[in-house]
C-alpha positions as CSV (number, residue, x, y, z in Angstrom):
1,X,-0.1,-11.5,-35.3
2,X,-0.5,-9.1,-32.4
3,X,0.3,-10.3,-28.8
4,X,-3.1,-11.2,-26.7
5,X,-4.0,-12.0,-22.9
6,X,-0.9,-11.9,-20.6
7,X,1.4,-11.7,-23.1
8,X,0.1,-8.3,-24.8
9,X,1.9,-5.3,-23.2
10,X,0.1,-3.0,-20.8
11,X,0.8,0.1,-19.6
12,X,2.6,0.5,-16.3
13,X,1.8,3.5,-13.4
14,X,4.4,5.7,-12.6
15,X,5.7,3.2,-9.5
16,X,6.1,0.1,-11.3
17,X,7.1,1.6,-14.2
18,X,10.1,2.7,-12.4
19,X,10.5,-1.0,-10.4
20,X,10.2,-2.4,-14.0
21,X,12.4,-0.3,-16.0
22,X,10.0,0.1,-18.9
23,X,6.6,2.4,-19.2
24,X,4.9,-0.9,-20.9
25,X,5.2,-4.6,-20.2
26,X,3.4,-7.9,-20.8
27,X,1.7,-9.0,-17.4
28,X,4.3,-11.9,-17.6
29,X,6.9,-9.8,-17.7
30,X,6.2,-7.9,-15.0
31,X,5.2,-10.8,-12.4
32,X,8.8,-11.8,-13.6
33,X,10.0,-8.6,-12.5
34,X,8.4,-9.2,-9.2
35,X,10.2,-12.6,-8.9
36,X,13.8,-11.3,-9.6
37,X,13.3,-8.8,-7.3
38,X,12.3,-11.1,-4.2
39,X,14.3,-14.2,-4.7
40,X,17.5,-11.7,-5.4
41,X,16.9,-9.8,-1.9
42,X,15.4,-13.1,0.2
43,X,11.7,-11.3,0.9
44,X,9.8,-15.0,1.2
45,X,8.4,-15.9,4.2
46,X,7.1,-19.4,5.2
47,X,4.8,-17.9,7.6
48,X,2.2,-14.9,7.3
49,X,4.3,-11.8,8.7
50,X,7.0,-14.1,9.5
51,X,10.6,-13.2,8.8
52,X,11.9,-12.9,5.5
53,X,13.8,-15.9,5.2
54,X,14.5,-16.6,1.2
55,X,11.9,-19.4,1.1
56,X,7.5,-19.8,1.7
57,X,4.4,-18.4,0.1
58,X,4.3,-15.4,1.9
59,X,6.3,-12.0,0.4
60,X,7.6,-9.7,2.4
61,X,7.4,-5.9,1.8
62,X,10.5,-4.2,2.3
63,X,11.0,-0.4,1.4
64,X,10.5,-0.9,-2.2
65,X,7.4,-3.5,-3.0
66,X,5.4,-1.6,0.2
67,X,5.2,1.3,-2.3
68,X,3.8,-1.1,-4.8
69,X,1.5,-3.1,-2.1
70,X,0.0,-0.4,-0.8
71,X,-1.5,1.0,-4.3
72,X,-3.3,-2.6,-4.7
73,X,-6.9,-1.9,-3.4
74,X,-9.1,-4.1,-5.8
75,X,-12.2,-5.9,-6.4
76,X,-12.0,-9.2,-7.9
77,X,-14.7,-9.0,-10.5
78,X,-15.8,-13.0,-10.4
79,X,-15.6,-13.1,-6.5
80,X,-16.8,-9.4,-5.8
81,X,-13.6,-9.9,-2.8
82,X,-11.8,-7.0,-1.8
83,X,-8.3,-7.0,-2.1
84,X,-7.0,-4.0,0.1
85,X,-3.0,-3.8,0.9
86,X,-3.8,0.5,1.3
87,X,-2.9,-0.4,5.3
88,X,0.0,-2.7,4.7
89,X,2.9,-1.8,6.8
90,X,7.0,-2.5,6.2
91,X,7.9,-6.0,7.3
92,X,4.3,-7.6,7.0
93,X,3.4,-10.0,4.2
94,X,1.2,-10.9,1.3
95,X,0.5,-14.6,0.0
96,X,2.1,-15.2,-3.4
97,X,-1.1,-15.8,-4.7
98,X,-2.0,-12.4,-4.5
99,X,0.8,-10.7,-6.2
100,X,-1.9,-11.1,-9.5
101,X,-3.5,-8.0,-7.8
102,X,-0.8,-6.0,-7.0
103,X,0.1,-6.1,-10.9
104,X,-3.0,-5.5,-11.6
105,X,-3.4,-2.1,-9.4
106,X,-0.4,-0.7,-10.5
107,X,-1.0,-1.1,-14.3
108,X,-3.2,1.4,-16.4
């Protein structure tokens, strides 16, 4: 039985292929990725652009996830909303809810 919907693997850009470890991953894996990365170095905020203080809904881009952000520029295709992090800047955040984009800009 092949592997279908999140859990079938997709192929990962050059950036979060190297974040990952792996040129392919199953979206789950990858949000996972994601998660390990920001609880292990604090980057949650409880306010928007607040300081990163280990807990909140908001993520905070340090050196590493900026590079990541700022390749998300999307179009959600049920909505027609713009997701646009292009302009994002070191320090500011995005909600948690949005990190769904930010995979899916960085993945082929």
């Amino acid at each position: 039985m092949s592997e279908v919907g999140l859990n079938k693997p997709v192929k990962l850009k050059v950036d979060l292929a190297a974040f990952c470890g792996a040129a392919e991953l199953p979206r789950t894996a990858i949000t996972q990725k994601f998660w390990d990365y920001i609880k292990e170095n604090k980057l949650q905020a409880k306010t928007e652009n607040g300081k990163a203080e280990g807990a909140g809904k908001y993520i905070v881009a340090d050196d590493t996830l900026l590079k990541l952000f700022k390749a998300t520029k999307v179009t959600s295709k049920s909505s027609g909303k713009v997701t646009d992090f292009t302009g994002l800047q070191l320090g500011q955040t995005i909600n948690m809810l949005q990190l769904a984009s930010v995979v899916g800009a960085n993945i082929e």
